[in-house]
N, C-alpha and C positions, 0 to 999 in steps of 0.2 A: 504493500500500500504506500510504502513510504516513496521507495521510485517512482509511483504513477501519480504522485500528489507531485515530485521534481519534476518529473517528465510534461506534467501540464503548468507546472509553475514558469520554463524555461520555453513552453511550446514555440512563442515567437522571436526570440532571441536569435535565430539562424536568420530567418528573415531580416533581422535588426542590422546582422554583420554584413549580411552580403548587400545591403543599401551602402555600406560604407568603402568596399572594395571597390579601388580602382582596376577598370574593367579592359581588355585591349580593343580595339574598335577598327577592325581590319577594310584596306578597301578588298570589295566581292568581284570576283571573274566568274563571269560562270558560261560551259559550251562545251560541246564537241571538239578533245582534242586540245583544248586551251592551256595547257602544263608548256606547251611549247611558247608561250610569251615568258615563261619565266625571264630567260636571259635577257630580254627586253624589259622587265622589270627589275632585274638587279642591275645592269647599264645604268637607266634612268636614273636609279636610287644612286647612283656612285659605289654602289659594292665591288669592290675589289678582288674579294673571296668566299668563294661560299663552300661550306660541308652541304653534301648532299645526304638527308639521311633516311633508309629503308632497310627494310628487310630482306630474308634472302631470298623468297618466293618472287617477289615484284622484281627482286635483281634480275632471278634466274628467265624470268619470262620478259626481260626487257623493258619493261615498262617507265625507268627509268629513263630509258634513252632521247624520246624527247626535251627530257628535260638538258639533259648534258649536249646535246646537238645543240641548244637554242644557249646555253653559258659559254662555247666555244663560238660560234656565230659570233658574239658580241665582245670575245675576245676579255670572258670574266671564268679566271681562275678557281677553279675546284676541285673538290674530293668527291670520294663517296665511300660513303658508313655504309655498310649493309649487313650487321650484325646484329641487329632488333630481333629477338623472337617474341613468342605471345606473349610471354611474361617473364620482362626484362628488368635486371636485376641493376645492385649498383656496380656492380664491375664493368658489364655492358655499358653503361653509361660513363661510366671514370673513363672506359675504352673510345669513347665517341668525344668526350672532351676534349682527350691526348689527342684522337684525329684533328679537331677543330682548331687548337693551336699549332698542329703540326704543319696545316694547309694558312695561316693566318686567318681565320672564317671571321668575317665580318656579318656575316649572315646565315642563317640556317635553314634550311628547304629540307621542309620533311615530307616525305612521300608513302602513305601509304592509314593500316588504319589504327584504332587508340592506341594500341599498344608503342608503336612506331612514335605517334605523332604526342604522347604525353614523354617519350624518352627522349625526343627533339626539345620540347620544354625544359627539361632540367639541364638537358648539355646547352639550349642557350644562355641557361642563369648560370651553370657550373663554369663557362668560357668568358664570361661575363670579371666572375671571380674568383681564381684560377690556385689561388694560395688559401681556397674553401675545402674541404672536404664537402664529396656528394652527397654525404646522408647528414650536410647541413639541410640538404632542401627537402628535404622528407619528414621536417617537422607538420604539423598540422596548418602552420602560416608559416612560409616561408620568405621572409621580404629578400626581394633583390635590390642592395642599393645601386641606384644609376639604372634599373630594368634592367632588362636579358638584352643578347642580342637580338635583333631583329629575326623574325622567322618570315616564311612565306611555306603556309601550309597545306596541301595539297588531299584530302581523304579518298580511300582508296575503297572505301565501303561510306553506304547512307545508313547511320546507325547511332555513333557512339556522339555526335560532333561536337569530339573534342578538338577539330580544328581552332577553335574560337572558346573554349571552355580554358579556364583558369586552375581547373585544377590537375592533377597526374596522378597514377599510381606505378609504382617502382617498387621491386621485393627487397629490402633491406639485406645483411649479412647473413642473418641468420634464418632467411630463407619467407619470412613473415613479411605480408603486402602493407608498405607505407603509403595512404594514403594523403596529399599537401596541397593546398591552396597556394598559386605562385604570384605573390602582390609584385606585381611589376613586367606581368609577364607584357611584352610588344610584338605583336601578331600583327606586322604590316598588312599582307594579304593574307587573301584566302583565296585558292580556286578549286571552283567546282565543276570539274572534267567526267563528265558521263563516258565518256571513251571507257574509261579503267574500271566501271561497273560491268560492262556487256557482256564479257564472261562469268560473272560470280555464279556461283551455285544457287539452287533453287534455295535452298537452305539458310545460307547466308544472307540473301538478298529478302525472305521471308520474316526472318527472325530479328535483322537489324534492322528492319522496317519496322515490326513493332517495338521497337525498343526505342525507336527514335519519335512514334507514334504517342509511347506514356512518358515521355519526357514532356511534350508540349502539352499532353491532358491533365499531368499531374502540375504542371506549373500554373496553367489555369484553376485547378481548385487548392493552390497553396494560400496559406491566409498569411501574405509579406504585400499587401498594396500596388499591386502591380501598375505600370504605368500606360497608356492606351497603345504604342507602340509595342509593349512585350504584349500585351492580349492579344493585336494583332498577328503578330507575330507565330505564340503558340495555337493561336485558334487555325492559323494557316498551316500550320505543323498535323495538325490530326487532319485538316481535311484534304492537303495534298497525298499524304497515304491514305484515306479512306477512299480517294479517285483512283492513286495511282499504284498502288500494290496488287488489287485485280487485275488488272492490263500487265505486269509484270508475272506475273501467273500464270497467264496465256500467250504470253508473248514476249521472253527476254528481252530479246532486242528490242525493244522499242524505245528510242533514245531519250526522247521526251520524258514519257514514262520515269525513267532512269535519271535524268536532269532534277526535273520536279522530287524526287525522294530525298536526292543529295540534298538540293537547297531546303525540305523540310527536316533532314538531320539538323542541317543546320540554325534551323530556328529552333528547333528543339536543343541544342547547346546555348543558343541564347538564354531560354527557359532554364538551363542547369546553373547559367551562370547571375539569374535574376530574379527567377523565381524557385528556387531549388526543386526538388524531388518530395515524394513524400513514401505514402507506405506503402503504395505497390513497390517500389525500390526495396525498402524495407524488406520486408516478405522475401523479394525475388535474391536478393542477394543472401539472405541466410539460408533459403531452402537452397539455392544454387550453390554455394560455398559450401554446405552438407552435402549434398548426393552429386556434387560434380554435373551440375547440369545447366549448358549453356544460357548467358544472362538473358539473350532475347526470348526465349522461350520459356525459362521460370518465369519473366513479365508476364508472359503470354496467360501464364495457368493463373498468378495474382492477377489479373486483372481486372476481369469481371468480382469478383468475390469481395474486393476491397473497395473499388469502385461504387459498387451497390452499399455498403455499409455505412457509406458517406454520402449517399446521394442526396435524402433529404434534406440536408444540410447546404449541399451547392447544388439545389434547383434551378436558380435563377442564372448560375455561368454554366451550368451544362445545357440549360435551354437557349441560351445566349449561344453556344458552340453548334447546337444541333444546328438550330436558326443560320450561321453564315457556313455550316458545309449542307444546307440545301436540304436536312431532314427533316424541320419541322417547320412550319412558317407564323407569321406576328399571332395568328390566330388561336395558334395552338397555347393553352397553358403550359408555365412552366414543367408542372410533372411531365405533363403531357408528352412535350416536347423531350424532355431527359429521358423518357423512359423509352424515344427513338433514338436516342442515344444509342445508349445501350443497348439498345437491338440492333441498330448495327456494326456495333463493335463484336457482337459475338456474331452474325453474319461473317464479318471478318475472318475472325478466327476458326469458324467454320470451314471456310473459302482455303483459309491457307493450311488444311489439316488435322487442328490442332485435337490431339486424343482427349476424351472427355475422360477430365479426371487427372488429377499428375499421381500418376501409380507408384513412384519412387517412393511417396511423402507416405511416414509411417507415425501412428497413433503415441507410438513410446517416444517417439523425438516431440515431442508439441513443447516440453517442458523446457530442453533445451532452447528451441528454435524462439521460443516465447522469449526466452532471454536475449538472445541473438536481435531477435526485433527489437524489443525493446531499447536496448544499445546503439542499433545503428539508428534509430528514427527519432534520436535527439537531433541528427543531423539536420533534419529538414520542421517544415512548417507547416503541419496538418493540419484541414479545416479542426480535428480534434484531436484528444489523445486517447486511442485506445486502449482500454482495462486489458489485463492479460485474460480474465475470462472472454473479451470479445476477441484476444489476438487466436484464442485458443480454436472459436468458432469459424474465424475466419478461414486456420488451419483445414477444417472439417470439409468445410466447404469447397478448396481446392484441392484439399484430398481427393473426394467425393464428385468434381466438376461441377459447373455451373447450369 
């Protein structure tokens, strides 16, 4: 009782900090192919040198190369990192510094998706301050005096977007995931190249759709005062996948399709960095972090379950959200209108497979996982604070499917 009287005593305090965090405010490219102005935008900026940095998948399949064709065109000096894996640790990263000073990098171009592009973040801040050790930046705020270097970020999947997000995660020494907020981080650009999606897996292309989906749904019902550009913004984030993840379902290629998702990841990163996350995050990352099950899809299982237990509470912006993606109209009341919400959010989820029921999720973990929620969902700013008796129900419920 006594953490669920802290946990709503503290409810909007997250909202409180992230009003106060300076934010990076990148200019957007966005098209078919578009990685190739890179070099044309480090020219312009006067960048001298830049680390190029990716994984080794994107290396091995080339995808880099526009980029590095368009830094030699222009006669601007680089490397390339390509040592990122999923879960990139600090030595990876101390590794990618040593490159950055080894090549002079005035600038950092990361190519590829979160993983990639939050270990671009800490080697701009690490190159920045170079007589730092890297698991300075792995506190929970990390200040960069003077900002990072400059980056130009590139996502390689429409999901995480953390192109534009402030924060990183990086596995410490001993193997345990540092999660840090980078005050200072400088995200000159962003570009969003639908080129580098058109092969993704059905899978991938599914599952960080909706992840990128409950970032801008869950930023609209966080209770941190959102401003009329981030409403717009997330309200465009759910209804660009609610259009365009069907049509990628049936038809990979469709570049449009593919475009539209990117730029709603990335309003859904605006959302992470304005209006934070709430309990679907909660949920999804403790049952995901337990049974090892990828984070677009534990979303997928919280969502409805969580969603609905809060609805009454943000009737008026989920019928606000139905109303501008074309579900419900001025006519409809609020319930009304939320409760087509919801229905087509599990249409959705229908659409893209999802098994009724997350079958991993077992009765004897509730105790645990109830703690796990509760721990991580100080993070964020929930229309309310859930009792563990209702986190317990909500469990049941995704147990059990929607």
């Amino acid at each position: 009782m006594a953490f669920y009287l802290g946990r709503k005593a503290i409810r909007k305090v997250p909202g409180t900090v992230i009003k106060a965090a300076p934010l990076p405010k990148p200019e957007l490219i966005c098209g078919f192919g578009t990685r190739d102005r890179v070099g044309g935008i480090c020219a312009d900026a006067g960048f001298r040198s830049v680390l190029l940095v990716t994984d080794e998948t994107l290396y091995r399949l080339g995808l880099h190369e526009k980029i590095s064709a368009s830094l030699e065109e222009q006669g601007v000096k680089y490397a390339v990192f390509h040592a990122i894996d999923s879960e990139p640790t600090v030595s990876i990263v101390d590794a990618g510094r040593t490159a950055a000073a080894d090549c002079g990098a005035d600038c950092i171009v990361a190519l590829g998706g979160g993983s990639v592009l939050d270990s671009g973040k800490i080697i701009a801040a690490g190159a920045r301050h170079p007589h730092l050790p890297i698991s300075h930046y792995l506190h929970k705020f990390a200040l960069v005096e003077g900002g990072t270097l400059p980056m130009i970020n590139i996502p390689s999947t429409a999901g995480t977007g953390a192109e534009c997000t402030v924060g990183a995660v990086v596995k410490n020494r001993s193997g345990a995931k540092n999660s840090t907020v980078i005050i200072g981080l400088d995200v000159a650009y962003v570009i969003l190249d639908s080129e580098l999606l058109v092969g993704a897996p059905r899978s991938v292309t599914t599952w960080c759709a909706i992840d990128a989906l409950s970032h801008g749904l869950e930023g609209l019902l966080a209770d941190v005062g959102s401003t009329e550009d981030d409403l717009f913004k997330s309200r465009e984030c759910v209804r660009l996948i609610l259009e365009n993840l069907p049509l990628l379902l049936t038809d990979p290629k469709n570049v449009d399709a593919r475009q539209a998702t990117l730029l709603a990841a990335h309003y859904g990163g605006n959302a992470i960095n304005t209006q934070l996350a709430g309990y679907v995050h909660a949920f999804a990352h403790s049952i995901g972090a337990l049974y090892h099950i990828p984070h677009g899809k534990a979303i997928a299982w919280c969502l409805i379950p969580v969603l609905t237990s809060q609805e009454y509470m943000r009737y008026d912006e989920m019928a606000a959200l139905a109303r501008h993606c074309g579900l419900a109209s001025e006519e409809d009341g609020a319930e009304r209108a939320a409760d087509s919400l919801i229905g087509a959010l599990k249409a959705l989820l229908d659409l893209c497979g999802l098994e009724k029921g997350c079958a991993p999720l077992r009765e004897k973990d509730y105790g645990r996982l109830t703690r796990m929620i509760d721990a991580d969902s100080i993070n964020y700013s929930p229309a309310r604070t859930l009792s563990d008796s209702e986190i317990r129900m909500i469990l049941d419920q995704i147990r059990r499917g929607y």
